[in-house]
N, C-alpha and C positions, 0 to 999 in steps of 0.2 A: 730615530732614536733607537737605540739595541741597550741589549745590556752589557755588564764588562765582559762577559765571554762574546762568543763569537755568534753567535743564534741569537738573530733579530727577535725584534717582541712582536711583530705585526710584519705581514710581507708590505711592497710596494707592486701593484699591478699597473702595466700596462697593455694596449692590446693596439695592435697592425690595423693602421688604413688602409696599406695596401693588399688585397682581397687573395690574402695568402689561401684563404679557401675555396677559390676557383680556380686555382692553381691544378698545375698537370689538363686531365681531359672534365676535373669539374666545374669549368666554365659552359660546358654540354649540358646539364641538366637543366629541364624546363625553369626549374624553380632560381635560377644561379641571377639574374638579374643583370649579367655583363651587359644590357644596352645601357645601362647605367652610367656606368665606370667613367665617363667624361663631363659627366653633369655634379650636381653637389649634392640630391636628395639620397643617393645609394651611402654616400661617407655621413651625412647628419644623420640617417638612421642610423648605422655601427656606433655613432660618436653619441646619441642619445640612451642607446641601449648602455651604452659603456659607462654611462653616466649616472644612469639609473643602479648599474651597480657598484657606483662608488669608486671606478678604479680611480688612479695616481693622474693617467693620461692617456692620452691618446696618441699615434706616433705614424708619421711618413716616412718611410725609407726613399731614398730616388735615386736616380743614377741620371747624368747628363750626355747619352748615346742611345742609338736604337739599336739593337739585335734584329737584326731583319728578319733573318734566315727564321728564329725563333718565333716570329707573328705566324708561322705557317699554322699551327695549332695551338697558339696560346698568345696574353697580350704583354706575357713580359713582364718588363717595366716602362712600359710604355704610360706613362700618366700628366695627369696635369703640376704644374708647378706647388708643391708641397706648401710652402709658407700661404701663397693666394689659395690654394686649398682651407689651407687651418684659417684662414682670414673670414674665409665666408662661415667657417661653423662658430665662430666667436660669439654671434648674437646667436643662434641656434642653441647655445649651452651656456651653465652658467658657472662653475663650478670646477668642471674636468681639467687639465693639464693639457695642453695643445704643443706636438714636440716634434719640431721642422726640422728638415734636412737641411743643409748646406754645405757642399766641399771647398777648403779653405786650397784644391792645389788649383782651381777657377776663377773664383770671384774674389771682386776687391774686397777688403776688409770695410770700410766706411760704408759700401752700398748692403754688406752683409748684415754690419751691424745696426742702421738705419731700417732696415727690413724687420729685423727680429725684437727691437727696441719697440717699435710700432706695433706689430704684433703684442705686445706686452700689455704696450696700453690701451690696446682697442679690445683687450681681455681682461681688463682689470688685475694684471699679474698673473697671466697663465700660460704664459710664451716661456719654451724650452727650445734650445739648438744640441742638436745633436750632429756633433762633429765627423766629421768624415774628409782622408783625405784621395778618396776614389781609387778605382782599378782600372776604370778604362776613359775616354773621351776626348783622350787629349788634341786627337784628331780637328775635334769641334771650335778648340781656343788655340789654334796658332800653335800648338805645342808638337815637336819630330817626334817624341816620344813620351812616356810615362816619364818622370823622375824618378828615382830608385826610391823605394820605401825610405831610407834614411835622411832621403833627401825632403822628402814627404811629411816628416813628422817634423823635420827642422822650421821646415816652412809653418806646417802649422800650429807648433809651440809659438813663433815669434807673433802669428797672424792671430791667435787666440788672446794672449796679451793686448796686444792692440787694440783687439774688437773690446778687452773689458774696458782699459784705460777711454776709448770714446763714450762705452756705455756713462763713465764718472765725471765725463769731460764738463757734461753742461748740467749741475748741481740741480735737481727740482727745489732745494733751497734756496736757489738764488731768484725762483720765481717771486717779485712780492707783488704784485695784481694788486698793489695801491693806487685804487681807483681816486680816493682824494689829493695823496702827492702830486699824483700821477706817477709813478713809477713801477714801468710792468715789471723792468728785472735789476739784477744787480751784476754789470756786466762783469765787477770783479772778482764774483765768485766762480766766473765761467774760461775755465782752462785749457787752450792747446795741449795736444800731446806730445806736439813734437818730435815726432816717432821718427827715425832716421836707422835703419835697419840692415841686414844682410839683404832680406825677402823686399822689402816694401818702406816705403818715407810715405810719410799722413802729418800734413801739419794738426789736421782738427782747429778746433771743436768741432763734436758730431753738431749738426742742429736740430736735435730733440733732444728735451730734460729726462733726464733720466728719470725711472720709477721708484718714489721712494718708499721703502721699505719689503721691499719684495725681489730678491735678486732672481735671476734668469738661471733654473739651473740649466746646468753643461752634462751632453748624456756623451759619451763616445764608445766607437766599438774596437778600440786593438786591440790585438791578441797575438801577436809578436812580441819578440821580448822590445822594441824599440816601441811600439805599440800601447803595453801595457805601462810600460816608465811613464810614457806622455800622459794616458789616462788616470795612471796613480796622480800624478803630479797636479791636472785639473779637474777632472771628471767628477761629478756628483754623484752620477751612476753610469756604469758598464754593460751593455748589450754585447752576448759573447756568444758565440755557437761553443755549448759541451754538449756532447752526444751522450756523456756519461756522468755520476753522480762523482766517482775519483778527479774528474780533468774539472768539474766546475770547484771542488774542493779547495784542489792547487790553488786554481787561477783566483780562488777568492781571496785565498791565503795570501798570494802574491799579491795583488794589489793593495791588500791592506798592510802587507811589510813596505809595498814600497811609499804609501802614501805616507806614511811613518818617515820614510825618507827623505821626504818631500817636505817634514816640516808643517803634513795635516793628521788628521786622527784618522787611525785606521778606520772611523765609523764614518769617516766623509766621504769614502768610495763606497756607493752599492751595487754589488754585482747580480745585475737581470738578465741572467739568459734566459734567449727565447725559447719559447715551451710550444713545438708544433703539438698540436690534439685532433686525432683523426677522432670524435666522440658521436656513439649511437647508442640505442637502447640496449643493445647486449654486445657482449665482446667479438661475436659471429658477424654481427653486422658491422662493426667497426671495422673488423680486419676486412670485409669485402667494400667498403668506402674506401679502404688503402687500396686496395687490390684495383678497385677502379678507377680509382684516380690517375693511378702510374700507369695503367694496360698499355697507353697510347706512348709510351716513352720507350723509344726505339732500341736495340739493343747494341748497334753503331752508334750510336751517342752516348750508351754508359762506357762501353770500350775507349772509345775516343777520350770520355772527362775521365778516365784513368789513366789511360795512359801521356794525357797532359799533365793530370797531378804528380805521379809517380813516375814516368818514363817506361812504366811497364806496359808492354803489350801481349794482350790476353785473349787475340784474336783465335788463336788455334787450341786454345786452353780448352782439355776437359772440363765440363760441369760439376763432376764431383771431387775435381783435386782441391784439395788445399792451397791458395796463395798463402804463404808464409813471408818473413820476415828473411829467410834466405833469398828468396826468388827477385827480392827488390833490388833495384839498379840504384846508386848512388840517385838520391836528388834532383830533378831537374835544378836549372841555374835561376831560371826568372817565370816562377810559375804564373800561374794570373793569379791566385791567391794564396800565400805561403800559410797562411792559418788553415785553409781548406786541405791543401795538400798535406801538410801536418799532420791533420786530423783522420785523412785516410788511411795514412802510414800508423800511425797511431793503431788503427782499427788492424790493420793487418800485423803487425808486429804481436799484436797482445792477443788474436784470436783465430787468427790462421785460419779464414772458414773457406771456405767449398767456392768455387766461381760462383755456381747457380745462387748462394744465398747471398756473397757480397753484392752482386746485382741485382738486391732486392733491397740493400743497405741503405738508411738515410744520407749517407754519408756519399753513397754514388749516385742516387737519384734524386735526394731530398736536399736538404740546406745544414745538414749536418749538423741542428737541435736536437737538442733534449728531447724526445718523442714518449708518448703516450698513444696507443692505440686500445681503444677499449670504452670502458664507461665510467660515467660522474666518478663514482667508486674508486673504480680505478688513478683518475686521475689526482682525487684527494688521497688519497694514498700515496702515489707517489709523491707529489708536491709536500705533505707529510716528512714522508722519511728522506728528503733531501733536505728540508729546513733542520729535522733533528738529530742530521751530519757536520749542519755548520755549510751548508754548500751554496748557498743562494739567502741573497737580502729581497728577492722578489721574482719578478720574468715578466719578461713578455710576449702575451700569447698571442700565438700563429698560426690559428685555426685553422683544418685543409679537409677538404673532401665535399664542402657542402657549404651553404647557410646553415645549415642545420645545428652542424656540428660548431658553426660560430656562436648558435645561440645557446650551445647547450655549456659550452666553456661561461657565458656571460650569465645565464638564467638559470644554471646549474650548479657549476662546479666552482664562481666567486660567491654565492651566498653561502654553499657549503662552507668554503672556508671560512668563512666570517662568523659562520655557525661553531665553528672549532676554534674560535679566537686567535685564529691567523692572518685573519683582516679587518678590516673596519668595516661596523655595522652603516657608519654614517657619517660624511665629512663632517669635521672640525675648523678647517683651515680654510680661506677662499682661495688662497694662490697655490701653485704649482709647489716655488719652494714651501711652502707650508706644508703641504702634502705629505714632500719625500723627509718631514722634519718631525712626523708624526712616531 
């Protein structure tokens, strides 16, 4: 719920399963616990801790390919299956929001929605799918190559309809568990879809009843303009990489002009970018947690992810020239991420800095978040003066450098907030939609 302007009344938090704060070389430190990472006890601690502070939910990103090359010193995204993951922390929590990946340019629709529908109800209402329609893997399913983004989002407009229409196919109204009749159900309240499509035909019914009264919300991350459309169009909320307090502004602004277009309220999109937090006890130690984390990120591989995003190569480039917004070469044609690529040009267009500092830029090394490096302070401060821009309905944080700094974003910097009446002291709601309706 927000009020008629544009600044929410209460943020929506969520926080990454996957161990964005072993990331770079802090999977090294004694204290990092990556033997974990394949078992369930490492994710039910985060998802308890998360729980404890009240956030919205909890969230798996996945990708369906391995980076080999990338295992040389780090584990990726190398993980187990995200939904069987959130499966096992169901009885482990009771309360939190559980919010699975699924890419719709893979998997059938009936096995997706059958997954996440079960999910829901082995959580009492706390199963969320967060749409994705992937960058790479196609390799894995039969596929010569990627489909072009456009083709991508076509697919999974039609394939998200679908998954809802099964969700409604088989009414939990038409359950009547009349044990004196005898009559378990009422076959005529239970509907085919009949779905005959560009993408995909599904006669249906799914076979499980739907949950009633607690819808599944829908998280997606585009951030293309064919991207953003789809997202206004279904989305509940938006996971977006802004590096900056202006580009989450727009993008808020846009989604909620376009959700308007879309024939919903512009308060039915909320937009959560992720919020990386390098977080220590003073600002000195914060920036050398950043400084350690990246040491081991080779300076061949930030040249290379530049000059994939941008076509620029800055192999012979001084340290202290300026890359500007002249020096850039038209566009690559088919980046591996047009948001990413974007976002660098972006950074170079508007600040023109020095080689030696853009290779230290989240944007060439990092995931090209919203970043905070510093302390609790620090980071309530900022989170602050981004909500009293209008720029963000919440984030999800992406803790990096340590456990540490995961525990200090969850044991520090959400009760702050909540201490400043930008979150909630203490759920209200038991389901997931409930949560994001607070």
């Amino acid at each position: 719920m927000t009020h008629h302007g544009t600044q929410p009344r209460t943020l929506h938090i969520g926080m990454s399963l996957a161990p964005t704060w072993l990331g770079g070389d802090a999977w090294r430190r004694p204290d990092s616990g990556v033997e974990g990472l394949f078992g369930t006890d490492f994710y039910v601690d985060v998802a308890r801790r998360s729980e404890a502070a009240k956030l919205d939910f909890v969230f798996r990103p996945d990708t369906l390919f391995l980076n080999t090359p990338a295992l040389e010193s780090g584990f990726g995204f190398a993980s187990l299956d995200p939904t069987v993951l959130l499966a096992a922390l169901a009885r482990e929590t009771s309360r939190i929001g559980l919010l699975s990946t699924v890419s719709t340019t893979f998997f059938p629709p009936y096995v997706l929605a059958r997954q996440i529908l079960s999910l829901h109800w082995i959580t009492n209402g706390r199963a969320g799918w967060n749409i994705v329609t992937a960058l790479e893997g196609h390799e894995n399913f039969g596929l010569p190559a990627m489909p072009s983004p456009e083709e991508r989002y076509e697919r999974a407009a039609e394939f998200t309809e679908l998954v809802r229409h099964l969700w409604e196919s088989f009414p939990e109204e038409a359950l009547a568990l009349d044990r004196e009749g005898g009559r378990y159900a009422d076959p005529a309240r239970i509907r085919p879809v009949d779905h005959r499509g560009r993408h995909f035909s599904v006669k249906g019914p799914l076979n499980l009843p739907s949950f009633g009264g607690a819808p599944i919300p829908l998280v997606q991350a585009g951030a293309s303009a064919v991207g953003r459309d789809f997202a206004a169009s279904v989305a509940d909320a938006v996971f977006a990489s802004t590096p900056d307090r202006d580009a989450a502004v727009d993008l808020r602004r846009d989604l909620r002009r376009l959700a308007e277009g879309h024939g919903r309220s512009a308060d039915a999109v909320r937009l959560l970018p992720g919020l990386s937090l390098y977080l220590a006890g003073s600002r000195a130690e914060a920036r050398e947690l950043f400084a350690e984390t990246h040491a081991g990120t080779q300076r061949a591989r930030k040249l290379a992810s530049i000059r994939e995003m941008t076509g620029l190569d800055l192999s012979d480039w001084p340290e202290d020239r300026p890359v500007t917004a002249a020096d850039l070469p038209p566009p690559p044609e088919r980046p591996r991420s047009r948001t990413h690529a974007g976002l660098l040009r972006r950074l170079i267009e508007r600040e023109g800095p020095a080689l030696a500092d853009l290779l230290q830029r989240p944007e060439v090394i990092g995931s090209a978040h919203w970043q905070v490096i510093g302390t609790v302070d620090d980071a309530v401060a900022a989170v602050r003066d981004w909500v009293e821009a209008g720029a963000i309905d919440g984030f999800i944080a992406v803790p990096g450098g340590s456990v540490g700094s995961m525990r200090l974003a969850l044991e520090g910097l959400v009760p702050r907030l909540a201490e400043a009446g930008l979150f909630r002291r203490d759920y209200t709601a038991t389901t997931f939609a409930g949560h994001l309706r607070e």
